[in-house]
N, C-alpha and C positions, 0 to 999 in steps of 0.2 A: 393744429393736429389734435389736439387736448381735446376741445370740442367733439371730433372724427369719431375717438376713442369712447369717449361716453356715450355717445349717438348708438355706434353700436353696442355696445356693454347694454345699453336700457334692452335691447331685444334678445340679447342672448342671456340675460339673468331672467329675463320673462319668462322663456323657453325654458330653462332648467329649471326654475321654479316650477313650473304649470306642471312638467314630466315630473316632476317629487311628487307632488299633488296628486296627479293621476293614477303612478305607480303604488306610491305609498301609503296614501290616503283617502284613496278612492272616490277622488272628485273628479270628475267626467264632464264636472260645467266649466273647468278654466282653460281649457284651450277656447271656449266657446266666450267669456268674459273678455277674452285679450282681443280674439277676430270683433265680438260688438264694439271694443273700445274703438279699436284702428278708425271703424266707420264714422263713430259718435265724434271721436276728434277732427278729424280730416272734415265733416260738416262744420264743427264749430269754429274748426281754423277758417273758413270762408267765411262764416257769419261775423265773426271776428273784421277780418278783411273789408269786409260791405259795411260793418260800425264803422270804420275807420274811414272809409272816403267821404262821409258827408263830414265828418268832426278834421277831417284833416283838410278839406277843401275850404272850411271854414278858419282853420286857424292859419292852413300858410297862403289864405288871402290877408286877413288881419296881419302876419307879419309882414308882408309886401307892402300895406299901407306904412304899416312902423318903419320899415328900410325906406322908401321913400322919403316918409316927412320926417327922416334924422332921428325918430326916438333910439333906433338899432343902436345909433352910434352915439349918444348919449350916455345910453344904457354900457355901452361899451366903455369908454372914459370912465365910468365909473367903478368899474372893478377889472380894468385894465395894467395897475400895478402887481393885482395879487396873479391875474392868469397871464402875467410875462414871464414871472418866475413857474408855473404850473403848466405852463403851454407858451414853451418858447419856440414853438415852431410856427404859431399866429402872428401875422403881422398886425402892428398896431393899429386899433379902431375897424379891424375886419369885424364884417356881419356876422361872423362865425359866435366872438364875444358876446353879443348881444343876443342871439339864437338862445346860445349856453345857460347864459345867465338868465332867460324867462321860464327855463324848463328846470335848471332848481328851485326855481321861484314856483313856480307850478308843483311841482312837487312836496316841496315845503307844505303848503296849505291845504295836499290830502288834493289837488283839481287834478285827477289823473287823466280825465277825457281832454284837459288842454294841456299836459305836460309832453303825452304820446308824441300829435304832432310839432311839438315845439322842436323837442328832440331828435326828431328825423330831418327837421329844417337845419337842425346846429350840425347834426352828421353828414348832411348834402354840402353844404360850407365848407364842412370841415374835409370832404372828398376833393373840393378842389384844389387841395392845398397837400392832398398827398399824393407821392410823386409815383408812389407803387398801388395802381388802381384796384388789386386783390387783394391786398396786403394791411392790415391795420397798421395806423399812425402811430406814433407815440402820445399825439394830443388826443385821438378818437379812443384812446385806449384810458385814458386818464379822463376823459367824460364820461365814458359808457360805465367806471368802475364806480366813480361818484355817482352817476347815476341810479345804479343798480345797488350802491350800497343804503337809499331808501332815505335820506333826512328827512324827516314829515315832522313839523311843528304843530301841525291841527290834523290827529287824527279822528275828522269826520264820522267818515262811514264805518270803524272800529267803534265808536261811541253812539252813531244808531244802533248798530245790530245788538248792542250789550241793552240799551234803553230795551228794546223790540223785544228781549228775554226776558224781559220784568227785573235787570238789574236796581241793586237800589241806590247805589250813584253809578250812574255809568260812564260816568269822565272819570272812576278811579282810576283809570290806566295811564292816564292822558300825562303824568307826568313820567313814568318807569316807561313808555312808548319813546319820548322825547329822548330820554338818557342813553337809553339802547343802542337807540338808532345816531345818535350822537357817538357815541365808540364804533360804533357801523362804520360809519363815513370816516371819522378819523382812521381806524383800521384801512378803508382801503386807502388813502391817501400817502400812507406811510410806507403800505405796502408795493402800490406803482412807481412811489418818489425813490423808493431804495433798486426798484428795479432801474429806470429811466435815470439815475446818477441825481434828480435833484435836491437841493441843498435847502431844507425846508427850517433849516436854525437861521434863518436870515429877519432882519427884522421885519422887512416888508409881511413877508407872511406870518411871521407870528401876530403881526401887529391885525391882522384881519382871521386870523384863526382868535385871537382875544376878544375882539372885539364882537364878533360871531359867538363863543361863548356867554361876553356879557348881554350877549343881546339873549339870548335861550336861558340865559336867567332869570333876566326881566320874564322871558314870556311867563314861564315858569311863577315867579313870583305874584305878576297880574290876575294870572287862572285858578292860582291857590288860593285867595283875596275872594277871587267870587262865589258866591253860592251855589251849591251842587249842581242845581236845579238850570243854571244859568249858562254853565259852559259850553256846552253842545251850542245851543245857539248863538254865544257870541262867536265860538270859531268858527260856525256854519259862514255868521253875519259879515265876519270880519275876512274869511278868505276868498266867498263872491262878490263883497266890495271893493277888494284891492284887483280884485282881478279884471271886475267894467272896468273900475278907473283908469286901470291901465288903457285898454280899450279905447278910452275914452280922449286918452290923451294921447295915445295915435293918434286917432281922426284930429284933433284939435291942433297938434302939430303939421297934420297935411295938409289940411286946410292952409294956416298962415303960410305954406310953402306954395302954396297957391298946385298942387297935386291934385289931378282928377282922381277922386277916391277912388269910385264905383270904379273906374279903367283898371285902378292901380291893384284894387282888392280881387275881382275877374281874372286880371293876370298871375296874380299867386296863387287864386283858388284852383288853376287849372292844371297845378302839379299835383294837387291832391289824388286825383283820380288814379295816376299814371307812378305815383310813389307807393299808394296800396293794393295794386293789383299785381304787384315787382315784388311784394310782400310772400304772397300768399305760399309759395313753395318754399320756402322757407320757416314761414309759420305752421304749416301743415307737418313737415319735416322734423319738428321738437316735438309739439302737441299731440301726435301720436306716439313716438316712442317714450315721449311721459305719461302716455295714459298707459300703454302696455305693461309697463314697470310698474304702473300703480294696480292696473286688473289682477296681477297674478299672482298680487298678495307677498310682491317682495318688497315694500313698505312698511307693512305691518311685520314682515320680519326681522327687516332695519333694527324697527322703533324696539322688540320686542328683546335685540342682541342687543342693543345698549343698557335696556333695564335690567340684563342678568347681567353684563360685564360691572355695571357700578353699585350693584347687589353685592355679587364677589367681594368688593374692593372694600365692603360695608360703608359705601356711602347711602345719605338719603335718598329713597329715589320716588318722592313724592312727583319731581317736574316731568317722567317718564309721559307718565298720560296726556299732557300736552305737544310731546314729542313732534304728533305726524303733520302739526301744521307748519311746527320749525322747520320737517324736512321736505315739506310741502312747497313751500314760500317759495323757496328758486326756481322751483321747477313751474308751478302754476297760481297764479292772484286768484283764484276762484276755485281752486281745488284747496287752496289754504282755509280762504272762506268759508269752504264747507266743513275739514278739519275743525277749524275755531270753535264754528256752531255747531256741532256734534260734540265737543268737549263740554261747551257751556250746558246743552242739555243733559248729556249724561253725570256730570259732576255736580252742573248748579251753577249759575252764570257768575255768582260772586266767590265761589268755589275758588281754591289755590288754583289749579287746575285750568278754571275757567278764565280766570283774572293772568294767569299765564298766557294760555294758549292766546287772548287779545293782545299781551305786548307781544309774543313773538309775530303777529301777521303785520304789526306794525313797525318791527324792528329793523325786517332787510325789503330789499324787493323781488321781483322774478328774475331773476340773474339770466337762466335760461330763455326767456321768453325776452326779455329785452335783447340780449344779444343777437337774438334768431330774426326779430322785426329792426334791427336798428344797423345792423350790419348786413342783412338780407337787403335794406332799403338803399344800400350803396353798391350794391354784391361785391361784399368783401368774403373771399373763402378763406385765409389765414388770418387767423384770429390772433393768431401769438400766446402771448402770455393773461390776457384780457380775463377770462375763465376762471384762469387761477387766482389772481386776485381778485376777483366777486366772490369768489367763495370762500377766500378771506375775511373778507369784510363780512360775508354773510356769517360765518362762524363765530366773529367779535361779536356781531350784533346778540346771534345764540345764545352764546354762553353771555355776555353781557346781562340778557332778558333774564337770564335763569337767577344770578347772583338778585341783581335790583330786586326780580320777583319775591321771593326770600327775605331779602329788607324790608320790604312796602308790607307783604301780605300773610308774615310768620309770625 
């Protein structure tokens, strides 16, 4: 219902925004800004849709190979202690595990065009295992908040576009990105375990929540170690290499299984088509009432009431100007992008400002838009409590971005 509620709120804060506008201010172009958006979205949520079947026909064939020749369930054993406690309603060694765990994997290393479809193969898993087919799960709800709460170990594409501004190190982000979004993810985990009753002081999970810390240390520790110049392409280097390899060792597992690939890979490729065309009323459905809410210039009023309420307060409010990518991120991956790079330009890429606005696109994800393609892809229409907690986590990552940035960049 939360969802319901926001959907229409984006249209009727449009509406009285525009009518302010109109009446008050004598702008005559915003009712006409909100009708071009509806259009420009509703096109891009299709283009969107048609990216998506050739990249999603290619990865849940490549899954199909891995559940075949046992990588699934390998992968599964492997981090099957920690999500029996996190997802006790999977049974043990289901493909659902293995789904899960390649798309925070994907995630992790910044490969968003192979994390999409991973994740809609771990949500189709994870549908057949709930028992109310409209209804979100308690395990679908504790993916999609992980998911949407953004862990990225190699932010990539954040460290071209800063190089592409003439920054002059532009992997400085790359570790205040990592922490961020490290309170991100912890945030939402805390926040669905207190809803769903689980008991996360147990050893089993602290022991993989440590361990996962010491490992983002290490990372942490290795990337600071190398020279400016060099980071960008080792993480480029290192997250398209683990990701063939992966690949690589599907096939090499189906093989010895003695599995006809090419049969086995055709057969998973052929959900692709038919899981993003299931998409598109639903993506359309978000994507335009976030554009409306961004047309009518109630965004920049957002961003523009927070910098007077912590003016008041006489707090600093240098992080203000990076604001509309933070409150961007949920809503759209490419409307934050374009946020980010309009900061960088008008401040200066290495600017507080600039160096801000790159850890916040790095800190959460599109909470909106994941939930709209990953729960569309099952049609689930009761979302529950899902929402709420993304935008938790989205909020830790937030205010997280702002403290660190502060540290690193004052």
């Amino acid at each position: 219902m939360a969802l319901n509620y926001i959907w229409i709120a984006f249209f009727l804060i449009a509406f009285v925004v525009a009518l302010i506008k109109l009446l008050f201010l004598g702008d005559s172009e915003a009712f006409t800004r909100i009708v071009a958006s509806t259009f420009t979205m509703a096109e891009t949520s299709v283009n969107i849709a048609i990216y998506l079947i050739g990249v999603m026909t290619l990865w849940l064939g490549i899954m199909k190979i891995g559940e075949d020749g046992g990588a699934i369930r390998i992968l599964s054993k492997i981090i099957s202690p920690l999500f029996r406690k996190l997802f006790p309603e999977i049974p043990k060694d289901h493909p659902a595990g293995g789904a899960m765990l390649m798309n925070f994997a994907a995630n992790m290393l910044g490969l968003d065009n192979a994390a999409t479809p991973l994740g809609l193969k771990a949500m189709k898993e994870l549908q057949k295992l709930n028992p109310n087919k409209d209804t979100a799960s308690n395990a679908q709800i504790m993916f999609l908040v992980l998911n949407t709460s953004g862990l990225t170990l190699i932010p990539i594409s954040i460290m071209a576009l800063r190089a592409a501004q003439g920054a002059a190190n532009p992997a400085d982000v790359f570790i205040p990105i990592l922490l961020a979004t490290y309170f991100s993810t912890l945030a939402g985990l805390i926040v669905v375990s207190i809803y769903q009753k689980i008991n996360l002081l147990n050893l089993t999970v602290l022991g993989y929540i440590g361990a996962g810390s010491l490992a983002i240390a290490g990372i942490i520790y290795y990337f600071s170690q190398l020279p400016e110049e060099s980071i960008g392409g080792v993480s480029g280097l290192a997250g398209n290499f683990i990701l063939f390899s992966i690949i690589i060792a599907f096939l090499i597992l189906a093989v010895r299984k003695k599995v006809n690939v090419y049969e086995s890979f055709v057969e998973g490729a052929k959900e692709g088509f038919n899981v993003a065309v299931k998409i598109i009323p639903y993506l359309v459905a978000m994507l335009v009432a976030i554009g409306v809410f961004r047309a009518s210039g109630a965004m920049d009023m957002l961003v523009s009431g927070v910098g007077w309420c912590f003016a008041k307060l006489g707090a600093n409010t240098d992080f203000v100007p990076a604001l509309p990518t933070a409150f961007m991120k949920p809503l759209s991956g490419s409307g934050a992008r374009g946020m980010m790079v309009e900061a960088m330009q008008t401040y200066g890429v290495d600017s507080f400002v600039g160096r801000l606005a790159s850890t916040f696109q790095g800190s959460t994800e599109t909470t909106f838009y994941t939930l709209a393609v990953y729960f569309g892809a099952v049609s689930i229409r009761k979302t529950r409590y899902t929402l709420t907690c993304g935008l938790v986590a989205d909020l830790a990552g937030i205010v997280a971005a702002i403290f660190i940035a502060y540290l690193f960049f004052r």
